[in-house]
ZATI-572898 format. One record per residue (C-alpha): residue in three letters; x, y, z. Coordinates in steps of 0.001 Angstrom, whole numbers, plus 524288, in hexadecimal, padded with zeros to 5 digits. Layout:
+-----+-------+-------+-------+
:   r :     x :     y :     z :
+-----+-------+-------+-------+
: ALA :     X :     Y :     Z :
...
+-----+-------+-------+-------+
***
This chain:
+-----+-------+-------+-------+
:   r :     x :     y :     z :
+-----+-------+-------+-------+
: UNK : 2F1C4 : 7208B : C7822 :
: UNK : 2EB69 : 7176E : C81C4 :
: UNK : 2E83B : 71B3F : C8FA0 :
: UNK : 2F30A : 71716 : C9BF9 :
: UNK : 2ED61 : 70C76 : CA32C :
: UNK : 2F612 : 709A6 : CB08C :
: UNK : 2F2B7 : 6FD83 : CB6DC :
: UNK : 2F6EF : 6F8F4 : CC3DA :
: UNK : 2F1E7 : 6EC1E : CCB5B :
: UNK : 2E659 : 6F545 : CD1BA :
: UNK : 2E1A8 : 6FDC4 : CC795 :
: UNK : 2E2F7 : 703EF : CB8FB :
: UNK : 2E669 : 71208 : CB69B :
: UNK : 2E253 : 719B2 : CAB47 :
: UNK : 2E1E7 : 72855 : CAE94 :
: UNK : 2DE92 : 732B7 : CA384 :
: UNK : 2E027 : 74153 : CA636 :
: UNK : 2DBEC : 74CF7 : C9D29 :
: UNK : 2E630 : 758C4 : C9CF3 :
: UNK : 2E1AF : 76540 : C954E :
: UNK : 2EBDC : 76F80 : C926E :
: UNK : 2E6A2 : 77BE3 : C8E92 :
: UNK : 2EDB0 : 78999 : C8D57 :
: UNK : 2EA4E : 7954A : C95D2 :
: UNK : 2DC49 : 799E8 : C9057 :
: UNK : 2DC98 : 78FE9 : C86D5 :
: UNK : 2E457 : 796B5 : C7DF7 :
: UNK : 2E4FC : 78E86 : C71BE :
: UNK : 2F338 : 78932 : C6EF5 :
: UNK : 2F581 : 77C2D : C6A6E :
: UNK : 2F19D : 77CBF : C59BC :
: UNK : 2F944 : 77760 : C4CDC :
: UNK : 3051C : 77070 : C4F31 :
: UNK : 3045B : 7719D : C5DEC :
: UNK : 2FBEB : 76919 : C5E0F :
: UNK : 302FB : 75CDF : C5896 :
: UNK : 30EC0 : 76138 : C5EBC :
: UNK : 306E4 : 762FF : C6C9E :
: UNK : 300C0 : 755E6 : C6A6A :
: UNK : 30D86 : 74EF2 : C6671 :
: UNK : 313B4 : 75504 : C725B :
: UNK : 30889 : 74F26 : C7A84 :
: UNK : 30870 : 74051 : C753E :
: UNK : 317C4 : 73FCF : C7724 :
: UNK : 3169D : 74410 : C8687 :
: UNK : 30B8D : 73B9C : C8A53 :
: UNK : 31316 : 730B6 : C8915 :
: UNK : 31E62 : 73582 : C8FCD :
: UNK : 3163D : 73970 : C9C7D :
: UNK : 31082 : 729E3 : C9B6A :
: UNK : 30256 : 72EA5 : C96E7 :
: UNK : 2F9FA : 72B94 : C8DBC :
: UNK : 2F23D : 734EF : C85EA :
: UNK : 2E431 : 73279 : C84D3 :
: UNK : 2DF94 : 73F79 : C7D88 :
: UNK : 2E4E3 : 74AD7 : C7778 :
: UNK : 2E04D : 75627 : C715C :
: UNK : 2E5F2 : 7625A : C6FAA :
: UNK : 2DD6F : 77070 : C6D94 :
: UNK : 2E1EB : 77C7E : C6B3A :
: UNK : 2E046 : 78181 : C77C9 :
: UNK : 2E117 : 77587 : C816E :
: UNK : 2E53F : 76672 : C81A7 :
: UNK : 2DD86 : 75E02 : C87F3 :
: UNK : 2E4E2 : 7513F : C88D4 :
: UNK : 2E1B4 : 7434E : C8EFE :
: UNK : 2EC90 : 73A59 : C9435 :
: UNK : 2ECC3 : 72DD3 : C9BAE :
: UNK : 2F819 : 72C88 : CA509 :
: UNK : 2FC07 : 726D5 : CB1E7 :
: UNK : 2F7EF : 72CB5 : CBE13 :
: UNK : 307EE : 72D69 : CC10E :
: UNK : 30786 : 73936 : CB798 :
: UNK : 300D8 : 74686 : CBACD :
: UNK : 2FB11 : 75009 : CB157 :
: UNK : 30244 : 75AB6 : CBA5F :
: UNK : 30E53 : 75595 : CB927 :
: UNK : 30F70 : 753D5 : CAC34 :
: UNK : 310CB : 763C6 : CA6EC :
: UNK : 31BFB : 76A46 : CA556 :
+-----+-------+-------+-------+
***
């Protein structure tokens, strides 16, 4: 998917953050089909919260995951 590029008359946006989620300790916990089903899951809300996603990939014990969005939408407010 390609990056969100804002544009106003003054100047161009294109802001990238990195998010890692990892489990307590690292315990290992995505593996098998969790891992099409997490990734699936991931692809279809991206959209939905108007990003973009630049990289994904998904260990067994943490995702580290690349998105470019607006700077209207905060990482913080996006959990559940």
């Amino acid at each position: 998917m390609e990056p969100i590029l804002l544009s106003n008359d003054p100047c161009v946006l294109l802001i990238n953050s990195h998010l890692v989620w990892c489990p307590k300790r690292r315990r290992k916990m995505v593996g098998g089909p969790r891992t099409t089903r997490l990734e699936k899951l991931i692809r279809e809300t991206a959209p939905e919260l108007a990003c973009a996603m630049v990289a994904l990939e998904i260990m067994p014990d943490h995702l580290p995951l690349v998105v470019s969005a607006t700077p209207q939408i905060e990482a913080q407010r996006t959990r559940g």
